[in-house]
VOVO-300257 format. One record per residue (C-alpha): residue number from 0; x, y, z. Coordinates in nm, 4 decimals. Layout:
BEGIN
GUGU,seq,X,Y,Z
GUGU,NUM,X,Y,Z
...
END
This chain:
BEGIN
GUGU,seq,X,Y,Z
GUGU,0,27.4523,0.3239,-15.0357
GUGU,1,27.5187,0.1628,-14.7315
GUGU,2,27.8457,-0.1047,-14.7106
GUGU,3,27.6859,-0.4365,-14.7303
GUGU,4,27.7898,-0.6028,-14.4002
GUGU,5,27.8428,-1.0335,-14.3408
GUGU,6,27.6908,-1.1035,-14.0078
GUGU,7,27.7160,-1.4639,-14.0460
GUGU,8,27.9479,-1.6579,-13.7558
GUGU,9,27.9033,-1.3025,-13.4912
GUGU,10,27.8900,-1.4012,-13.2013
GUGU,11,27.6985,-1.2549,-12.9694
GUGU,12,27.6384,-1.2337,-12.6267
GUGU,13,27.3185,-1.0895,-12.4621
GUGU,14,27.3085,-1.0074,-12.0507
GUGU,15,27.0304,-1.0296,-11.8797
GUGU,16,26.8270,-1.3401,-12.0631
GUGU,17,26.5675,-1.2452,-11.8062
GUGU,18,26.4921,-0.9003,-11.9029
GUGU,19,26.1752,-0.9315,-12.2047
GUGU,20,26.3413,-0.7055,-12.4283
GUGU,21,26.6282,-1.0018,-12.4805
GUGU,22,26.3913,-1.1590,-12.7138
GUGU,23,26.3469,-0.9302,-13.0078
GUGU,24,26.7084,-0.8897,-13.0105
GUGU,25,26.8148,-1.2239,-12.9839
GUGU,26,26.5189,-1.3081,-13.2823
GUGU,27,26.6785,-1.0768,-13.5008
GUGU,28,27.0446,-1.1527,-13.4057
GUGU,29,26.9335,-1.5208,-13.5531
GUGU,30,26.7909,-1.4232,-13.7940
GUGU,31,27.0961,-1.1804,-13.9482
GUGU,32,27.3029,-1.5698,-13.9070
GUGU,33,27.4679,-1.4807,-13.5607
GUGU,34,27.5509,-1.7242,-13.3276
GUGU,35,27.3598,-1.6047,-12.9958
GUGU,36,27.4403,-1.7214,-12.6566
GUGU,37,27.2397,-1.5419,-12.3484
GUGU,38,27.3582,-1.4980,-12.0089
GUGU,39,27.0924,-1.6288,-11.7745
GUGU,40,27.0354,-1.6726,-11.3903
GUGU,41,26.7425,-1.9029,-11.4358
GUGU,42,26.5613,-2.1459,-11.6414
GUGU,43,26.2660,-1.9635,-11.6179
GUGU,44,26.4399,-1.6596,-11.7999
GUGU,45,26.3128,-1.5764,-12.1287
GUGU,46,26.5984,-1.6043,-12.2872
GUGU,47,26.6706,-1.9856,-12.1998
GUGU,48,26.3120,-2.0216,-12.3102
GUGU,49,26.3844,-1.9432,-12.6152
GUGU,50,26.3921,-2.1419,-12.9556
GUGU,51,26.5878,-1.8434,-13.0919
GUGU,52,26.8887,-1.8763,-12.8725
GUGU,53,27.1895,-2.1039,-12.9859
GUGU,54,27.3604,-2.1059,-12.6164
GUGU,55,27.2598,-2.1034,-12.2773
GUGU,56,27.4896,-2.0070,-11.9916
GUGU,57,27.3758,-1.9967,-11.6731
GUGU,58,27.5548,-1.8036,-11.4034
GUGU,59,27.5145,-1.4817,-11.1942
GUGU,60,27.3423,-1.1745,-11.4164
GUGU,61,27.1484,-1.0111,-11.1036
GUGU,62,27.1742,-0.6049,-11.0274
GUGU,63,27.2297,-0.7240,-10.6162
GUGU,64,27.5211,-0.8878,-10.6949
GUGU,65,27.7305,-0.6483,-10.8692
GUGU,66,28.1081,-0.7803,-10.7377
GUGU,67,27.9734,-1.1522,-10.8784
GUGU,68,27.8174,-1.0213,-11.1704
GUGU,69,28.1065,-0.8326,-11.2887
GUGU,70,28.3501,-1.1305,-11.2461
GUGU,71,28.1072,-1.3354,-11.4265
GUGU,72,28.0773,-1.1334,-11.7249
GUGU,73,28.4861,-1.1252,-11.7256
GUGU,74,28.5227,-1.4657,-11.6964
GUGU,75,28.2876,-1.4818,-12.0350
GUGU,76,28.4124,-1.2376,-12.2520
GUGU,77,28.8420,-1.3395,-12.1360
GUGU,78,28.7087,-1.6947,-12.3096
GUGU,79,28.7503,-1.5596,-12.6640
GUGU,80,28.4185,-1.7160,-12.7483
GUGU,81,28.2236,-1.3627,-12.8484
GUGU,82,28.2966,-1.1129,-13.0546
GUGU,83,28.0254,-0.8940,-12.9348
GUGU,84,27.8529,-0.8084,-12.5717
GUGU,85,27.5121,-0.6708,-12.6003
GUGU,86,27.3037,-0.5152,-12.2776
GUGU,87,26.9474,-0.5109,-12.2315
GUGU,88,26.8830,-0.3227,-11.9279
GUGU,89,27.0600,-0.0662,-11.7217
GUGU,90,27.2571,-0.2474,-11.4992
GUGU,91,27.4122,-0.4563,-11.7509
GUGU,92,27.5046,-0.1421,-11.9459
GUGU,93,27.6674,0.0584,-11.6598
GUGU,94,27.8515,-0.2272,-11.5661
GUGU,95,27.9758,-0.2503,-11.9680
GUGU,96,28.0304,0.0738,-11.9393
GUGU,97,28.2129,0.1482,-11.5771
GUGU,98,28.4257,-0.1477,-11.7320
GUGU,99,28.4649,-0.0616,-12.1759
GUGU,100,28.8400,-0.0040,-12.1570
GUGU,101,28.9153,-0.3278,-12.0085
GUGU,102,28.6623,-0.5367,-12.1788
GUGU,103,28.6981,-0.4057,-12.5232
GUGU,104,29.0404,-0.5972,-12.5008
GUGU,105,28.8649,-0.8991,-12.5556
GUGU,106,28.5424,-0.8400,-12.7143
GUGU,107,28.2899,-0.5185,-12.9526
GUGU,108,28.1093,-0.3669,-12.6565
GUGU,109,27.7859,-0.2414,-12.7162
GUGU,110,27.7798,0.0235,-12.4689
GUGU,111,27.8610,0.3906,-12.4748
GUGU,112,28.2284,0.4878,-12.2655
GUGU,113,28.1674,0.6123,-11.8919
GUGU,114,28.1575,0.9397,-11.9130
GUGU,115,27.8794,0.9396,-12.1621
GUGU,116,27.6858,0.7086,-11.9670
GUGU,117,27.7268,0.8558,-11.6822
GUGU,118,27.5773,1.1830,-11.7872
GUGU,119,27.2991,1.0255,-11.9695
GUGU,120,27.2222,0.7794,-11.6636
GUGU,121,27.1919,1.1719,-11.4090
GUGU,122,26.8356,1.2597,-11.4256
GUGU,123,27.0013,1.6314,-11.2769
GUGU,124,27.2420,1.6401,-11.5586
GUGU,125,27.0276,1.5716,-11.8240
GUGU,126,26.7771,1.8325,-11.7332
GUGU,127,27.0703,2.0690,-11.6946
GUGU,128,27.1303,2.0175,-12.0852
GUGU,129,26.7988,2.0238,-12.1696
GUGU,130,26.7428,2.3493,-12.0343
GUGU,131,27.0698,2.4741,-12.1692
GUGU,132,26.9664,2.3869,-12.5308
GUGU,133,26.6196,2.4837,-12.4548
GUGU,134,26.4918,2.1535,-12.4941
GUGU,135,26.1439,2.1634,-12.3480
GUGU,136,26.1970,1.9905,-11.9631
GUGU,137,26.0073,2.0206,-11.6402
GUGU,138,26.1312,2.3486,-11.4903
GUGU,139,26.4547,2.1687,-11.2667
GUGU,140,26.6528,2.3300,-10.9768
GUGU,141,26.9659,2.3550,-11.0143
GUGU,142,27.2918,2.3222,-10.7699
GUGU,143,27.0436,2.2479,-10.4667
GUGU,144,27.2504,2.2289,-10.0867
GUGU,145,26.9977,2.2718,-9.8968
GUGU,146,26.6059,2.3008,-9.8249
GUGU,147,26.6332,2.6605,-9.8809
GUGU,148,26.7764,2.6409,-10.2578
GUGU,149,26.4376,2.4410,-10.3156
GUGU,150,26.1701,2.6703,-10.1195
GUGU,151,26.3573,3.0060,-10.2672
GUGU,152,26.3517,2.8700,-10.6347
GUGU,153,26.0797,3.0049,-10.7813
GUGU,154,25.8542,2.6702,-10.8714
GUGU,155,25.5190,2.6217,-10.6860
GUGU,156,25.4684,2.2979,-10.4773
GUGU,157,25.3570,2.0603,-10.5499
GUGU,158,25.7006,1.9478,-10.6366
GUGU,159,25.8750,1.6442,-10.7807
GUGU,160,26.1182,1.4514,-10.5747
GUGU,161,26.3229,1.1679,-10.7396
GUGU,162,26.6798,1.0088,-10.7355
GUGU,163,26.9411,1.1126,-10.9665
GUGU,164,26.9837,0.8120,-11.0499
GUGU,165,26.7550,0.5246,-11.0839
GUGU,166,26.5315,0.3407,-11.3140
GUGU,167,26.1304,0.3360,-11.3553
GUGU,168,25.9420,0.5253,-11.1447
GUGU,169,26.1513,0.3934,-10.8545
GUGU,170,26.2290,0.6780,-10.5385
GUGU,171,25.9568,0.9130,-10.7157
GUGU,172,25.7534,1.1343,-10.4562
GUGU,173,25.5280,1.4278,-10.5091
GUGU,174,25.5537,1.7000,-10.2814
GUGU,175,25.2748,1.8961,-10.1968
GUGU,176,25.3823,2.1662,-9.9277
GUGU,177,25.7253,2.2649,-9.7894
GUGU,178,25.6694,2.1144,-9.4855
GUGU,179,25.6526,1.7386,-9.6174
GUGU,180,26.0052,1.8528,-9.7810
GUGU,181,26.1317,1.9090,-9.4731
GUGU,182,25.9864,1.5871,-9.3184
GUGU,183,26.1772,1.4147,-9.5827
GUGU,184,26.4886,1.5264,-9.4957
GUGU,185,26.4742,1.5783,-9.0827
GUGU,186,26.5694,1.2246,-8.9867
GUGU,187,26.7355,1.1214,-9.3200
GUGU,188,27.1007,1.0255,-9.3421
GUGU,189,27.0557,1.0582,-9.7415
GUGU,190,27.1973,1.3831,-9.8976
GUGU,191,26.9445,1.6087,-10.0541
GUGU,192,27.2627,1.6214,-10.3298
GUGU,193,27.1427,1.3129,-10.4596
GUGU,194,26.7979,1.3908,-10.6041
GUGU,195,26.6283,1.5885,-10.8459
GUGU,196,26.3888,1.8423,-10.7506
GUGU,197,26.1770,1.9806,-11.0092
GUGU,198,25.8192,2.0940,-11.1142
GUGU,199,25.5463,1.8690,-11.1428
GUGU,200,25.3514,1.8024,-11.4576
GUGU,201,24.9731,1.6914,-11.3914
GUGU,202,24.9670,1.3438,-11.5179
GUGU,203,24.6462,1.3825,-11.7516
GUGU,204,24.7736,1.3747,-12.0573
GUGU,205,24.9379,1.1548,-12.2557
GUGU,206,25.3045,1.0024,-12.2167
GUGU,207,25.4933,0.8904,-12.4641
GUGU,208,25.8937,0.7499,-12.5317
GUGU,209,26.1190,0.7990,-12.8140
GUGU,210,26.3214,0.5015,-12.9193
GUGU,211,26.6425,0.6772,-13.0917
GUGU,212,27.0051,0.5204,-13.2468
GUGU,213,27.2860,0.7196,-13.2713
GUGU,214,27.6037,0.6470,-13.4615
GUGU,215,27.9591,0.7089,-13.4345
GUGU,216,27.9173,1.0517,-13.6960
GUGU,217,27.6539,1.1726,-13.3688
GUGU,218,27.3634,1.1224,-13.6545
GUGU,219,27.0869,0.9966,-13.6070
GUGU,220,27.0090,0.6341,-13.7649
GUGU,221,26.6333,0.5482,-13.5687
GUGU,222,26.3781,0.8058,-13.4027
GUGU,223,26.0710,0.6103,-13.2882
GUGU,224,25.7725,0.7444,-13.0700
GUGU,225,25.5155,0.5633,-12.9366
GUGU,226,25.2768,0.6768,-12.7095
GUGU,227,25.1704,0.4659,-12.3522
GUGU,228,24.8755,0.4178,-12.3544
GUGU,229,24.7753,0.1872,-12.0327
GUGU,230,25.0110,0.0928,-11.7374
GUGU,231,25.0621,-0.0794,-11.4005
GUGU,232,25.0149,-0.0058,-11.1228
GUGU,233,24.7416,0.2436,-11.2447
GUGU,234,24.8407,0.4995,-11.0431
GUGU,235,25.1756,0.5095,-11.2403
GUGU,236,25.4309,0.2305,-11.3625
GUGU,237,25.5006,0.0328,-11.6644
GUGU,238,25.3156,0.0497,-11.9644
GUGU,239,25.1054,-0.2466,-12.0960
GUGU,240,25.0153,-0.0877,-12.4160
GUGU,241,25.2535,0.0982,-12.6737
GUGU,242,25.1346,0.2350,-13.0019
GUGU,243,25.3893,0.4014,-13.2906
GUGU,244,25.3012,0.7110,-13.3258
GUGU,245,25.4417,1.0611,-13.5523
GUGU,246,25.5047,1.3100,-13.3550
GUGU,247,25.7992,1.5180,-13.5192
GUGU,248,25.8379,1.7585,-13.2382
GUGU,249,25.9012,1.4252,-12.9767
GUGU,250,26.1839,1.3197,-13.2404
GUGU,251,26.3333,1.7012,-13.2642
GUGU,252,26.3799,1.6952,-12.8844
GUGU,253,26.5579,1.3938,-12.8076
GUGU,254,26.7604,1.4388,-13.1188
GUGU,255,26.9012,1.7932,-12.9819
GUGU,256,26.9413,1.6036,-12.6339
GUGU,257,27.1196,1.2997,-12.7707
GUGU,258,27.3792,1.4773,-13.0400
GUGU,259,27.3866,1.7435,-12.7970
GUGU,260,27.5728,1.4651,-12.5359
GUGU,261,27.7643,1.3228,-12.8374
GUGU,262,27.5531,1.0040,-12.7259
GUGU,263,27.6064,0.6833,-12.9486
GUGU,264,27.4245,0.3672,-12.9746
GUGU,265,27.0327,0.2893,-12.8997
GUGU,266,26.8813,0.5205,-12.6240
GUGU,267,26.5154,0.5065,-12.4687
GUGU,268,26.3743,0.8597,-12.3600
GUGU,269,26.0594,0.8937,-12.1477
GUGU,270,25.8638,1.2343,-12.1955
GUGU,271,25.5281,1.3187,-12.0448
GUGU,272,25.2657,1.5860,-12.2184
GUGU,273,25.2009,1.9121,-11.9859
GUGU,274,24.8545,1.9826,-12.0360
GUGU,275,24.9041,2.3438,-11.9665
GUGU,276,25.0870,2.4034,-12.3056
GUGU,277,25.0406,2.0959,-12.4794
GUGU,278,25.4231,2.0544,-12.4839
GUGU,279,25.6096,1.7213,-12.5012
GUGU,280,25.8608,1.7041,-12.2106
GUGU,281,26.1391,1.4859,-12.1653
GUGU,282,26.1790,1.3314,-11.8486
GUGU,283,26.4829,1.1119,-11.8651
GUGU,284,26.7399,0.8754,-12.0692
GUGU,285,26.7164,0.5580,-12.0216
GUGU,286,27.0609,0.4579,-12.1527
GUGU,287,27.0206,0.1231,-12.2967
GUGU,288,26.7795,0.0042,-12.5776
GUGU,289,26.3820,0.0704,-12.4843
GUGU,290,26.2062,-0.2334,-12.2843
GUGU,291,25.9662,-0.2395,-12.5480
GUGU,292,26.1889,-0.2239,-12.8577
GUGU,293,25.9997,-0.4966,-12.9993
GUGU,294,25.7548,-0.2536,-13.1017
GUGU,295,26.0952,-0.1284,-13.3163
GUGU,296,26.0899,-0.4498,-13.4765
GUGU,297,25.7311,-0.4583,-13.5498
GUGU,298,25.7136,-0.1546,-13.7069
GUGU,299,26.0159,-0.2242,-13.9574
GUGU,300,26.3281,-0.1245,-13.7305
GUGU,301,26.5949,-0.3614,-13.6448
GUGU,302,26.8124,-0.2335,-13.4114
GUGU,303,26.9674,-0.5649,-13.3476
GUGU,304,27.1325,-0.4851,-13.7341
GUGU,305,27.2367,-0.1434,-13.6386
GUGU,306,27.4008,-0.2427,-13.3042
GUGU,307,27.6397,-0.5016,-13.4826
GUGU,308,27.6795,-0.2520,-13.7160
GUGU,309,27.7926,0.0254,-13.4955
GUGU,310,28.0120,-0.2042,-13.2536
GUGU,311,28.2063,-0.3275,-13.5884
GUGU,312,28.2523,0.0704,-13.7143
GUGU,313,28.0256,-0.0162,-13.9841
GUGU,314,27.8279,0.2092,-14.1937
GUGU,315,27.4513,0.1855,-13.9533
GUGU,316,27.1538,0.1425,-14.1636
GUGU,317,26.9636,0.4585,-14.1545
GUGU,318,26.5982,0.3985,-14.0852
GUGU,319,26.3859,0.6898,-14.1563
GUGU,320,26.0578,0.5428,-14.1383
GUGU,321,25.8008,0.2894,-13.9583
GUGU,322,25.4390,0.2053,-13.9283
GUGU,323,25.2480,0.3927,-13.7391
GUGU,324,24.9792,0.2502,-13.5115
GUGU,325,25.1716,-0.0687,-13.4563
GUGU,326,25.0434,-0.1949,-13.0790
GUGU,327,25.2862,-0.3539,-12.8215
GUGU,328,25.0862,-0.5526,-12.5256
GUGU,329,25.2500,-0.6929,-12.2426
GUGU,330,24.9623,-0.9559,-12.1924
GUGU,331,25.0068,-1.0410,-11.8511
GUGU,332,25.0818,-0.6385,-11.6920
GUGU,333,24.7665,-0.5550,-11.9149
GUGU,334,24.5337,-0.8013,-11.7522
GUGU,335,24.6265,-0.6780,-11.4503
GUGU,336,24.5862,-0.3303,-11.5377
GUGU,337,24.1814,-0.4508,-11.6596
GUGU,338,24.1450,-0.6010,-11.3419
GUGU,339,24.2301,-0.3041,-11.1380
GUGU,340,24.1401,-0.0078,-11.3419
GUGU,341,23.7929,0.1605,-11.3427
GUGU,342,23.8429,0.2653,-11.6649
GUGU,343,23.8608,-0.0889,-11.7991
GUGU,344,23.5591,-0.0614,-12.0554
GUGU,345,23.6637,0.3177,-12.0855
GUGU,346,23.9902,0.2896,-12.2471
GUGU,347,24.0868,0.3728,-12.6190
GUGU,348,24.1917,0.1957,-12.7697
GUGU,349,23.9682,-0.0764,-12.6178
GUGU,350,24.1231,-0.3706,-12.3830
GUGU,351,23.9364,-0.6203,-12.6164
GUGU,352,24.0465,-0.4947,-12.9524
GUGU,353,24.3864,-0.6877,-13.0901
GUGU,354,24.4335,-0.4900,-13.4400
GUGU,355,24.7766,-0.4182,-13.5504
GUGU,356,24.8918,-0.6046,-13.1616
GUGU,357,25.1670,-0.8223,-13.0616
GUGU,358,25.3024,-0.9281,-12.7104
GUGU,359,25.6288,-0.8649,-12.5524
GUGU,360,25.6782,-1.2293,-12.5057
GUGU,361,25.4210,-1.4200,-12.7043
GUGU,362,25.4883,-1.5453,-13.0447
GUGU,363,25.3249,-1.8620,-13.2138
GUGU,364,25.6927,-1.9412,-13.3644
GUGU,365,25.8241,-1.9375,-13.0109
GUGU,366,25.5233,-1.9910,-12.7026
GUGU,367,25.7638,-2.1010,-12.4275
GUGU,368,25.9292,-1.7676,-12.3151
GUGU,369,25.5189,-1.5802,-12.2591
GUGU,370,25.4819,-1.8843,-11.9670
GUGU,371,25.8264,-1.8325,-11.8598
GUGU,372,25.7639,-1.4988,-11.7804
GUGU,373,25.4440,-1.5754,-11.6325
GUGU,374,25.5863,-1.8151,-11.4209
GUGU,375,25.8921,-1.5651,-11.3124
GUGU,376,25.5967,-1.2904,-11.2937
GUGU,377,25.4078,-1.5485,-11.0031
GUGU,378,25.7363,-1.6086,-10.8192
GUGU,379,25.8221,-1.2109,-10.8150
GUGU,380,25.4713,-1.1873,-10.6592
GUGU,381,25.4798,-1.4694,-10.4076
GUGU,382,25.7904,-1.2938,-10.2717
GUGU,383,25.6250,-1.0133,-10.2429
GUGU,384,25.3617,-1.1366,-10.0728
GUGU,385,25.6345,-1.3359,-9.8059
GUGU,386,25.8090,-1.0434,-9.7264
GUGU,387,25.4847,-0.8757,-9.5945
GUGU,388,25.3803,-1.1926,-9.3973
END
């Protein structure tokens, strides 16, 4: 029987009131009676939007300005006012976690130490223990130096070529003879040292991610898979469409990967189906919550409870179940992805059909953060489009 917890007067702090996935968590924060402020950098972030957020602080919360973001985030927590620092992406949880031993003088971080991150946060790394536990993993080479570790390997081209570190699908390149490896590297002051090579998984199946919550025992307190089923850019990016979905053999994977790195906290793991076996794969940790952990929420998880719980060495509310065939839409990605696809009247489930949906940003309780985003969406775009004039 789980400890029954008051989270009445927490206060919280959430980075990153831009980032989408700030608004579930800041919802449900309310909701359990904390008092939620949310660093922003604009008032177009979703965050300030927000109906659901007590505070508002504007200030400097931007991945190109580590030095400033860093001091600002000190600044905040040496006030006293929090008790708790949540992160919603990964730059806000590196920099929690680069700097838990001095910030947990003043504040609950919700962030795992370093050295855990750190791991987690090494595409090489984590395939290393992945292939260790035999946890099913693209075939990954291991301690390259030089071109000739990667030609004498033993995987065919084409091969995968990513960063070590990075998020999304950011640095990724397919390579489909040894001679475009080499081109890579001829002129390039970058050390091979710092990427991944490994084999590459035809990309016609499905893809799926596993929204997990470990506690301070290493067990496991969420396992959530849902499958993505649309993104954009077509050709490969972020999804637009998430459905829950039971797959038992996703959830035994990333739970042998996750205790097996004595990881604690929410995770996000991205794993891609190899139609040559019909084997789940996993790809990477994302160490932070999932972008879409709305869908969590939707589906009857609330990892906003669990967090609090964790960072105050509470007992964390196991949840060992959810509704399946729950559907996530990011409204404004997916009408892009109609627009562009050729598939658009091909897809299943159909672009048209709303059962069992809700949006990443849209709620009739709280409208204003879906046209904040869209605004912030049109200004990312504009700049875009500047840069290339």
């Amino acid at each position: 029987m789980n400890k029954v917890m008051d989270y009445k007067g927490i206060r919280v702090l959430v980075l990153e009131g831009y980032a989408r996935q700030s608004l579930p968590l800041i919802k449900a924060f309310n909701k359990l009676g904390c008092e939620v402020t949310a660093l922003c950098s604009s008032k177009f972030d979703v965050a300030y939007a927000s109906r659901y957020t007590h505070h508002k602080y504007l200030g400097v919360c931007d991945r190109e300005k580590v030095k400033e973001t860093t001091r600002q985030v000190r600044e905040l927590l040496m006030t006293g006012n929090y008790d708790v620092v949540v992160p919603t992406v990964d730059f806000s949880a590196c920099l929690l976690s680069k700097n838990k031993l001095e910030f947990s003088k003043y504040i609950n971080v919700a962030s795992n130490d370093w050295d855990i991150y750190e791991l987690a946060g090494d595409k090489q790394r984590t395939m290393e223990v992945c292939m260790k536990e035999a946890i099913p993993c693209p075939l990954t080479v291991s301690d390259v130096k030089n071109i000739g570790d990667i030609v004498n390997c033993g995987i065919e081209f084409p091969i995968v070529m990513k960063p070590r570190v990075g998020y999304g699908a950011i640095g990724f390149k397919k390579l489909d003879n040894v001679d475009v490896l080499k081109e890579m590297f001829i002129e390039s002051a970058e050390s091979i040292e710092n990427y991944v090579f490994q084999e590459y998984i035809p990309q016609s199946d499905a893809q799926y991610e596993c929204a997990m919550f470990i506690d301070q025992n290493n067990e496991v307190k969420t396992a959530l898979v849902f499958s993505k089923n649309r993104w954009f850019p077509v050709t490969g990016g972020s999804s637009t469409l998430n459905i829950t979905v039971d797959r038992p053999d996703i959830v035994d994977s990333c739970t042998k990967l996750l205790k097996a790195i004595n990881w604690r906290g929410p995770a996000d793991i991205d794993l891609i189906q190899d139609p040559r076996d019909n084997v789940a794969k996993i790809m990477e940790i994302n160490p932070r919550v999932s972008g879409s952990v709305k869908i969590c929420f939707v589906a009857g998880v609330d990892q906003a409870k669990q967090m609090i719980e964790l960072a105050y060495g509470e007992e964390v509310i196991e949840f060992n179940s959810y509704k399946i065939g729950q559907r996530l839409r990011c409204s404004q990605t997916d009408t892009l992805w109609f627009l562009k696809s050729p598939n658009r009247f091909k897809s299943i489930p159909s672009w048209f059909s709303i059962k069992n949906t809700k949006d990443h940003t849209f709620a009739f309780d709280d409208p204003l953060p879906w046209f904040a985003f869209t605004i912030q969406g049109l200004k990312r775009v504009r700049k875009e489009l500047e840069k290339r004039l």
